[in-house]
C-alpha positions as CSV (number, residue, x, y, z in Angstrom):
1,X,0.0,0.0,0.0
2,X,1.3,3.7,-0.8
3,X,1.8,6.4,1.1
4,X,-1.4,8.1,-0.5
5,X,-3.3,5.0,0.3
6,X,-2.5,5.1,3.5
7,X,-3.3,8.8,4.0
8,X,-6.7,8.2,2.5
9,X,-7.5,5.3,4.5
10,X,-7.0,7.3,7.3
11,X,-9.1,10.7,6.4
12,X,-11.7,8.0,5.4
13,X,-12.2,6.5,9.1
14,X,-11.4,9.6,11.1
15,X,-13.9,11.3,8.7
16,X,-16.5,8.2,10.2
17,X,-15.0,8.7,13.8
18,X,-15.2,12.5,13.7
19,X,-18.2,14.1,11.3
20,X,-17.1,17.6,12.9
21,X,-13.6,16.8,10.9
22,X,-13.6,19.5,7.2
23,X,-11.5,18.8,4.6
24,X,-10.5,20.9,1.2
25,X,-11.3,17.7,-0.9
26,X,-14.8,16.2,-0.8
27,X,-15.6,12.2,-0.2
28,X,-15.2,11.4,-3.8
29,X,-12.3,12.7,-3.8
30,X,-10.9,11.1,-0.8
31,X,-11.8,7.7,-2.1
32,X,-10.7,8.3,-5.7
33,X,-7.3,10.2,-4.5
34,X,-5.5,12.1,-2.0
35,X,-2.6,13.4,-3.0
36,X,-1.4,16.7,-3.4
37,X,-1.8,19.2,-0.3
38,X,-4.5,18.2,2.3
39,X,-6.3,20.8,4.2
40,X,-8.3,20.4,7.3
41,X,-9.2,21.8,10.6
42,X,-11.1,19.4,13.7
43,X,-12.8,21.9,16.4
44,X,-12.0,19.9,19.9
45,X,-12.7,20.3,23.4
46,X,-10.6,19.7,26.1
47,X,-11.8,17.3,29.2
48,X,-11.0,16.9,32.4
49,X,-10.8,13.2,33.0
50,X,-10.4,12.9,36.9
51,X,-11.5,16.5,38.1
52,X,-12.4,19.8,37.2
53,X,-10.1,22.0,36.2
54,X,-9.1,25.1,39.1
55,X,-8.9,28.5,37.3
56,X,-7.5,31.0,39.7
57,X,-6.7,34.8,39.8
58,X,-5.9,36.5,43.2
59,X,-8.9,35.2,45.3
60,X,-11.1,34.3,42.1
61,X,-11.9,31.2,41.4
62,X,-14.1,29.0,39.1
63,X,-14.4,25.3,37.9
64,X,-14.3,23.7,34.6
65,X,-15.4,20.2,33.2
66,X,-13.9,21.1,29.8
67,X,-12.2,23.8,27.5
68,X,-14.3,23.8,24.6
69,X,-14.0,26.2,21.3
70,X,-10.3,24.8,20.3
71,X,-9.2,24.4,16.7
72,X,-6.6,22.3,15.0
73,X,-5.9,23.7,11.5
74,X,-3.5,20.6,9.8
75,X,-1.6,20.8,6.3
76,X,-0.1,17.5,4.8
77,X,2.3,17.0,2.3
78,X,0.4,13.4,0.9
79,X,3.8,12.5,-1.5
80,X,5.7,12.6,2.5
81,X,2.7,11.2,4.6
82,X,2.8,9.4,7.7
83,X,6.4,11.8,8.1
84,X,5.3,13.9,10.9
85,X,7.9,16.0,11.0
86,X,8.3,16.6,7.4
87,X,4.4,16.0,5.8
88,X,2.6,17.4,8.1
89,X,2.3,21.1,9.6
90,X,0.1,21.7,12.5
91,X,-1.6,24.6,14.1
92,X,-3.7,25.4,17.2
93,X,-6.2,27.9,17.4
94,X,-7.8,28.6,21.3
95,X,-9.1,31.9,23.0
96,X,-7.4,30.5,25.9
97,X,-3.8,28.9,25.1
98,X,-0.8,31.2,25.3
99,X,2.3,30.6,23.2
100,X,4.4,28.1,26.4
101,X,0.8,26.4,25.9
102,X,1.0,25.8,21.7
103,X,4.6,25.2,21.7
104,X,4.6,22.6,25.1
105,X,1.8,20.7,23.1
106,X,4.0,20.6,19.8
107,X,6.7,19.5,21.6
108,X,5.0,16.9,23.2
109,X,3.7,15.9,19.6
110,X,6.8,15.3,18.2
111,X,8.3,13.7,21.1
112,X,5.8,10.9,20.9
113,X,5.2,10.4,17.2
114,X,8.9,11.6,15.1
115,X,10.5,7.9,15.7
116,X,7.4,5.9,14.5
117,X,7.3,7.9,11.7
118,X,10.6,9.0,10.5
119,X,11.6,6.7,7.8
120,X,15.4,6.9,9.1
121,X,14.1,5.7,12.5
122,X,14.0,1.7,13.5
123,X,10.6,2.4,15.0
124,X,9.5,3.4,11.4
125,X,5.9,1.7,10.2
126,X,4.4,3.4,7.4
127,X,1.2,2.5,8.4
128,X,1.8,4.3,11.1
129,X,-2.2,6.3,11.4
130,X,0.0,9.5,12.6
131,X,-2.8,12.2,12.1
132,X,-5.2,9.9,14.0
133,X,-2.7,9.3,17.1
134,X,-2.3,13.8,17.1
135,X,-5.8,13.5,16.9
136,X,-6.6,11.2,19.9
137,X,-3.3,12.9,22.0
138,X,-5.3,16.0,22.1
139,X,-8.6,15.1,22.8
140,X,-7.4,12.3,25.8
141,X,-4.3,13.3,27.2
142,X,-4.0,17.4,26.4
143,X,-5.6,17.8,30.1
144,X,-3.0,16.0,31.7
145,X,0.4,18.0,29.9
146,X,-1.2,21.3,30.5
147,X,-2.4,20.6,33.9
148,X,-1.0,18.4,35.9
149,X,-2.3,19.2,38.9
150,X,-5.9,20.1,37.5
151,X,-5.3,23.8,38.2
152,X,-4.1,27.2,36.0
153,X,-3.3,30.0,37.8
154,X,-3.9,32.9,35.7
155,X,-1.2,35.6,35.4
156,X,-3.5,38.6,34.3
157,X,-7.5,39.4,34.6
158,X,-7.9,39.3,31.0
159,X,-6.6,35.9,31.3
160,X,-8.7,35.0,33.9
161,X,-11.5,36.9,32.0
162,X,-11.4,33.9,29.4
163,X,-11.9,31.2,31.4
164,X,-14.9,33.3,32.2
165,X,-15.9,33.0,29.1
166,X,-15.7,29.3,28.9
167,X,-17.6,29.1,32.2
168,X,-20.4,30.8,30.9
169,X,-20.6,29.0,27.4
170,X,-20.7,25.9,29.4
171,X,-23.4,26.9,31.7
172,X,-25.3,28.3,28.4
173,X,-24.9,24.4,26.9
174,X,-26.5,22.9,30.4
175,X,-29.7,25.7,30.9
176,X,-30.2,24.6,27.1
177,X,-30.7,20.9,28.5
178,X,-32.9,21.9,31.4
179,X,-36.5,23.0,31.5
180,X,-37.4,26.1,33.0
181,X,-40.6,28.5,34.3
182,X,-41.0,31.2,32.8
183,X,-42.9,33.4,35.8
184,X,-44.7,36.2,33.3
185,X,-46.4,33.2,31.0
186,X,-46.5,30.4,33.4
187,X,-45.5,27.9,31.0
188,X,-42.5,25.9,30.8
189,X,-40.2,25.8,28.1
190,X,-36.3,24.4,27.3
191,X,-33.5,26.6,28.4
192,X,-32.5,27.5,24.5
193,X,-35.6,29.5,24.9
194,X,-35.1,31.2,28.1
195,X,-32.9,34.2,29.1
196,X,-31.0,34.5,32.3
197,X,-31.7,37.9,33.7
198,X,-28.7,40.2,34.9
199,X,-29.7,39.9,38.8
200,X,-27.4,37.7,40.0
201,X,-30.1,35.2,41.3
202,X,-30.4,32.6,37.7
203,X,-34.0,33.9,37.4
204,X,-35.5,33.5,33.7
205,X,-37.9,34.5,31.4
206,X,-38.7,33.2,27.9
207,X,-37.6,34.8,25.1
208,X,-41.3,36.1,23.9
209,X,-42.3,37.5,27.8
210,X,-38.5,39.8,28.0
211,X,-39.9,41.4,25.0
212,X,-43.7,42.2,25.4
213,X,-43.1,42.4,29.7
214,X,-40.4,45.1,29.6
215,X,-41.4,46.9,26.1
216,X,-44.7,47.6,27.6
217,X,-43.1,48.6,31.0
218,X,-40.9,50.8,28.7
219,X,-43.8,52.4,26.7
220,X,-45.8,53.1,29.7
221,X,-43.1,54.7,31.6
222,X,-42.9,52.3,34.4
223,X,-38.8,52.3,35.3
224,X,-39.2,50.8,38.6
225,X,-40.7,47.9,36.9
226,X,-37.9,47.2,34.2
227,X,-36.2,44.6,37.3
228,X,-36.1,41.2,37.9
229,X,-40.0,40.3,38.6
230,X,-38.9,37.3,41.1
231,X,-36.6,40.0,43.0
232,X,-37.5,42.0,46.0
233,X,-37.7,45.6,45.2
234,X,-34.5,47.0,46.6
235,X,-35.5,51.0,47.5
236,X,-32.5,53.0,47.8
237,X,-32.5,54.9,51.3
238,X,-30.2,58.1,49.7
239,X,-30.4,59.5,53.3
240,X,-28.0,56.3,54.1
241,X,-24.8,57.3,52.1
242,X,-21.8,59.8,53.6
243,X,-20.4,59.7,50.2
244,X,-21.9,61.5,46.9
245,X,-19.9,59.5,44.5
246,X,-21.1,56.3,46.4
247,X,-24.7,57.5,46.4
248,X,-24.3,58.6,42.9
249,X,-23.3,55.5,41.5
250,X,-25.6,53.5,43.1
251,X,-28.7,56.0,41.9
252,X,-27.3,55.4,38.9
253,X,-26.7,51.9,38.4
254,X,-30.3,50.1,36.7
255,X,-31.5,46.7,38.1
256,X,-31.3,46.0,34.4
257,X,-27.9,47.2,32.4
258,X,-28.5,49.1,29.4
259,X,-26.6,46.9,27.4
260,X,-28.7,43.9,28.5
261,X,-31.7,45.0,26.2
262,X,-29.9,45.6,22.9
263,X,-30.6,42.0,21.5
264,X,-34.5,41.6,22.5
265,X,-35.8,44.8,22.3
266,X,-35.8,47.4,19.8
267,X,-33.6,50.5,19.4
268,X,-36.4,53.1,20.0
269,X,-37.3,51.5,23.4
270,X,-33.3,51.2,24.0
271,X,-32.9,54.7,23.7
272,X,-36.7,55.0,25.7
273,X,-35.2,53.0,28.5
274,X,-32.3,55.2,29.2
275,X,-33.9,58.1,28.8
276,X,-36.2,57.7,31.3
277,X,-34.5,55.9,33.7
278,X,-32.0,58.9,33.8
279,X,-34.6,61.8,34.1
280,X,-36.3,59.4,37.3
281,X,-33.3,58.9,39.2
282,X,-32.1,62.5,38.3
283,X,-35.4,63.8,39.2
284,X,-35.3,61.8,43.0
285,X,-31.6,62.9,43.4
286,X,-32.8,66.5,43.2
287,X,-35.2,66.5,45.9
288,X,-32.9,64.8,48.2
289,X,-29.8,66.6,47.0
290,X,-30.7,70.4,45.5
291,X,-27.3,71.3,45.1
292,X,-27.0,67.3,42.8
293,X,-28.5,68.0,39.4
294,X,-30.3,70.7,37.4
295,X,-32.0,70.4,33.7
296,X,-29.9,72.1,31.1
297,X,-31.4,74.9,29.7
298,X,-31.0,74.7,26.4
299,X,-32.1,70.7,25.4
300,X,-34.0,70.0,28.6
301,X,-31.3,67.2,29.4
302,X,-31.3,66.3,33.3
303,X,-27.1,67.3,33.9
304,X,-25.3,65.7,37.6
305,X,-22.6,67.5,38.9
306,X,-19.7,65.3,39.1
307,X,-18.3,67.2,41.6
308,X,-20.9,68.2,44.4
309,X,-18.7,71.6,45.4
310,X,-18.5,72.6,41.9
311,X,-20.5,75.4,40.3
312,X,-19.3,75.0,37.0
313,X,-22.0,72.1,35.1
314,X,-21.6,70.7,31.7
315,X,-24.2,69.2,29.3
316,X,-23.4,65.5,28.4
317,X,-26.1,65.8,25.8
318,X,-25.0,69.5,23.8
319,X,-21.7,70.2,25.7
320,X,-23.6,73.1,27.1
321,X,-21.2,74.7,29.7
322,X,-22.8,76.5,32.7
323,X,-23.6,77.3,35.9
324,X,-25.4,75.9,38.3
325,X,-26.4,78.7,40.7
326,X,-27.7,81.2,38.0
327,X,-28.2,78.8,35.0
328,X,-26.6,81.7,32.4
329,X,-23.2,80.0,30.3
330,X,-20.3,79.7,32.5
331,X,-18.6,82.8,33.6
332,X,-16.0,81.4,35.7
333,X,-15.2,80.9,39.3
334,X,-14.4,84.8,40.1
335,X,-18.0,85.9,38.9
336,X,-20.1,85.5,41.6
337,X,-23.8,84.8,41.0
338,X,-26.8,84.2,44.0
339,X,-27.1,80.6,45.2
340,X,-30.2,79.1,43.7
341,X,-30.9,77.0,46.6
342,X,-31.6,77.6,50.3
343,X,-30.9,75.4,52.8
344,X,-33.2,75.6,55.7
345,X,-31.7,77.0,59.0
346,X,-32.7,73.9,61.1
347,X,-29.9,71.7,59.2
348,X,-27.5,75.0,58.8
349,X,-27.7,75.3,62.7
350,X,-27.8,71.1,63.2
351,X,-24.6,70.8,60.5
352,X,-22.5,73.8,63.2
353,X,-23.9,72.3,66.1
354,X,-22.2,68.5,64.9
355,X,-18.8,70.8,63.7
356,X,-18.3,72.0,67.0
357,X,-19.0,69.2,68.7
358,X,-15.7,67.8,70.0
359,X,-17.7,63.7,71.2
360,X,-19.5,63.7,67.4
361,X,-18.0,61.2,65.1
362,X,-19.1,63.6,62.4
363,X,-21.9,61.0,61.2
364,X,-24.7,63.7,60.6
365,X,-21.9,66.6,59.1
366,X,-21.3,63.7,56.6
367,X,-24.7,62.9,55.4
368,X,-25.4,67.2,54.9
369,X,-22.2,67.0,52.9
370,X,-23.3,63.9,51.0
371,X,-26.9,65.7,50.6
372,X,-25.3,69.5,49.7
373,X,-21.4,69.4,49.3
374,X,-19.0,71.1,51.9
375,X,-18.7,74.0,49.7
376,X,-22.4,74.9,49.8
377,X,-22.9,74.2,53.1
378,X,-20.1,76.5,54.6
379,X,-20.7,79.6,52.7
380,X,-24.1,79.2,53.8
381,X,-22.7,78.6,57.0
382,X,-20.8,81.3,56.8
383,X,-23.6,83.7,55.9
384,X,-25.8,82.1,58.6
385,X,-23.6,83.3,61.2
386,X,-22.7,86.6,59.8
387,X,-26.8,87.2,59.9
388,X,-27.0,86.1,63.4
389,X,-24.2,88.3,64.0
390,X,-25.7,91.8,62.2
391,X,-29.1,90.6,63.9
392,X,-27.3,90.7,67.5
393,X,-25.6,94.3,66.6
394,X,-28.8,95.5,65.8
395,X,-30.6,94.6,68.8
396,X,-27.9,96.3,70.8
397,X,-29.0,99.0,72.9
398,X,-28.2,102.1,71.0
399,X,-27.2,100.4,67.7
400,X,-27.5,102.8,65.0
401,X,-28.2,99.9,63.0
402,X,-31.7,98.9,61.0
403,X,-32.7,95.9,57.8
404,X,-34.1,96.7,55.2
405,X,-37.3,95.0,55.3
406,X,-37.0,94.2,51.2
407,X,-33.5,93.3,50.6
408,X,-32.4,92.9,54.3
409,X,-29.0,94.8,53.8
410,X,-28.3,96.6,57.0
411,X,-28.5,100.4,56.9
412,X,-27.0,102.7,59.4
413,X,-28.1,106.1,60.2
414,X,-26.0,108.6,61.0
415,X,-27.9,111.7,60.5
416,X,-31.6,112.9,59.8
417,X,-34.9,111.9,60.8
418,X,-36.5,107.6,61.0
419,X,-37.8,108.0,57.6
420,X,-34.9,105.5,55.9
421,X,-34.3,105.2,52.4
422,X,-32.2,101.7,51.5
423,X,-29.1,102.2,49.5
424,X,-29.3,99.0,47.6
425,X,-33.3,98.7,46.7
426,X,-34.5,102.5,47.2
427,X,-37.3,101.3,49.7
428,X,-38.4,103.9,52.2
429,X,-38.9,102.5,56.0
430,X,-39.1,103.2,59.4
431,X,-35.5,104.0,61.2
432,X,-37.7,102.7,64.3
433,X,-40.0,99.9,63.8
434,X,-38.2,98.7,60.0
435,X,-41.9,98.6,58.3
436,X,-41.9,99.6,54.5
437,X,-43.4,102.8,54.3
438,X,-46.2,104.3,51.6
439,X,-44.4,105.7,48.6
440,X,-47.1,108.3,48.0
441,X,-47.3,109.7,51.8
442,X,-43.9,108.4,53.5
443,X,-44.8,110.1,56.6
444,X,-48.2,109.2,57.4
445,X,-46.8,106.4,59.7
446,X,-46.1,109.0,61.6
447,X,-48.5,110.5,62.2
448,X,-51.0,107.9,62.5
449,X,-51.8,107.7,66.4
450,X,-52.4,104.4,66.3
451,X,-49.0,103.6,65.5
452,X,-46.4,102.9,67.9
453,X,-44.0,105.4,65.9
454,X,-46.4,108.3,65.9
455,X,-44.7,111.6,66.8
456,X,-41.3,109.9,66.6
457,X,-40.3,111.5,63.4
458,X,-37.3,113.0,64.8
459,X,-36.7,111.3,67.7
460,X,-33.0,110.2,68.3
461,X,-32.0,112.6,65.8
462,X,-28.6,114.6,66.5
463,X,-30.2,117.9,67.4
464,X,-33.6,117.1,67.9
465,X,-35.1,117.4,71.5
């Protein structure tokens, strides 16, 4: 028997043995002749014979029963066939194998097969079935030259990251096994019609239900509801978090990822989805945190500060710059502008109260910083306490001093009667009592004798009696 007799004995019963096995000739061809150059791949998976395999990477780790997805791409020479090392090229294709991997497997290859197949060798049989001995060497005894031990500890996470991969294309081949309920339709169906939803808990749903279910949730503006229906409702306490970046990320983190609904729902409801979700958490983060989030003038696109202290705001949907505080384009840091929230006095005066406590472990400072940002919080501090301060001058005995009853700026007299004029806003009031007075008749508060200023015109005025 030839050579190419040989060689097409062999395709011919490890194309019976292994269907999955392609070839560049077809089976005529194989029966009528093989010679020439013959090209072929064989897909092949890995298994563990005694154990799982141990991936580990730091303190991850995960289990395998096989490594699937592997590919053997073969060239032979038939005029030099069974000479392994001079017929017949090999190459390894794997997401998984690095290059120690492919050249510790060659190696091995030739180790065990050159002699019986060298035609200078005393071991050499030229009916030697070389391409079905490489054939069974990797699919029976690969597992036990890579891992020895039945472990591979991985030197990087995008090496660990494949074997990840592998995990979860295996787990994909038993769910399509299994049967499964869906819990929106009630009926029970194989897993190659199911979908594992992103909650971490291997709930499912049928293809047809992860459509229709959250589509309509979608359409009828239901956010809360696009979650995993066998979950508890998780309701995220923002009064909980000392950190804005923690509280912010977790706001805006979906029970469903974006990403998730690409390949069952359409692009419109995609783009629907997001939308919404963002203007619902933006809108809640607001009313706990005023100084958080503001829509953007010009498209109407909720904005979050990244930074809480920072006035300064920028658009992620037109670039739009601006500020926060007066809502005009940005005009830098050294332009000031009125704060466009108030924070009420009760938390100004609990936030110095917990400063200035010397036992406080700073707990509720930390959840007013979380909820306004330091920055806010200590100018307004600042002009809490410059207020109180005015407010005690004034009611010192013999303070020249008096508010304005409009703008509240604090007007001193020096001279002239209790008929005041304010600096700032032009409003005319009492020197006395601080009530706004009538434009058209400013002194008829004084003479009004029911009044407690009546006939007081002049009284404490240098001069006067």
């Amino acid at each position: 028997m030839t050579e190419e007799s040989n060689l097409r004995a062999d395709l011919h019963i490890l194309k019976d043995m292994y269907p999955e096995l392609k070839l560049n000739v077809d089976h005529e061809s194989l029966i009528n002749n093989a010679s020439g150059e013959i090209v072929g791949e064989l897909p092949f998976d890995i298994l563990m014979p005694q154990k799982d395999l141990m991936v580990e990477y730091n303190s991850r780790t995960l289990s395998l029963s096989k490594l699937p997805g592997n590919l053997l791409e073969f060239r032979i020479d038939a005029d030099g066939y069974p000479d392994f090392q001079n017929s017949i090229q090999l190459n390894i294709r794997s997401s998984w194998m690095s290059h120690s991997d492919k050249k510790k497997i060659y190696e091995e290859l030739h180790t065990e097969f050159d002699s019986l197949t060298d035609p200078t060798s005393d071991d050499y049989d030229s009916y030697t079935p070389v391409l079905m001995l490489i054939f069974g060497f990797l699919l029976d005894d690969l597992a036990k030259l890579l891992f020895p031990e039945f472990k591979r500890v991985c030197e990087s996470n995008e090496e660990y990251s494949l074997f990840e991969n592998i995990l979860s294309v295996l787990n994909k081949e038993i769910m399509n096994r299994k049967n499964y309920n869906c819990c929106i339709c009630m009926e029970v169906k194989k897993g190659k019609e199911m979908i594992e939803l992103p909650c971490g808990a291997h709930h499912y749903l049928c293809t047809g239900c992860v459509h229709s279910y959250y589509s309509t949730m979608i359409n009828e503006g239901r956010i809360s509801n696009v979650r995993c229906p066998e979950c508890k409702m998780n309701e995220i306490d923002l009064d909980k978090f000392e950190d804005y970046q923690s509280m912010k990320a977790a706001l805006f983190t979906p029970d469903i990822p974006f990403e998730f609904f690409e390949d069952y729902l359409s692009k419109e409801d995609c783009l629907k989805y997001k939308r919404l979700f963002y203007k619902q958490v933006a809108t809640k983060l607001s009313k706990h945190s005023p100084y958080a989030c503001v829509t953007c003038r010009r498209c109407d696109n909720w904005c979050v500060k990244e930074d809480l202290d920072d006035p300064m705001i920028e658009c992620k949907n037109c670039d739009f710059i601006f500020c926060f505080d007066c809502l005009h384009s940005w005009h830098g840091y050294s332009n000031k502008c009125g704060s466009k929230v108030t924070i009420p006095v009760e938390l100004l005066e609990e936030y110095i109260e917990d400063t200035n406590d010397p036992n406080s472990d700073g707990g509720k400072r930390k959840l007013l910083e979380t909820r306004f940002g330091k920055r806010a919080l200590e100018l307004e501090v600042n002009e809490y306490m410059a207020e109180k301060l005015l407010d005690m001058a004034i009611a010192e005995d013999g303070s020249e001093l008096q508010r304005c009853p409009k703008c509240r700026c604090v007007v001193q007299r020096s001279e002239g009667c209790n008929r005041m004029k304010c600096g700032v806003c032009g409003t005319l009031f009492c020197y006395l009592c601080g009530v706004s007075l009538f434009v058209d008749d400013c002194y008829k508060h004084f003479r009004d004798p029911r009044c407690s200023c009546y006939g007081r015109l002049f009284e404490g005025m240098p001069g006067a009696d």
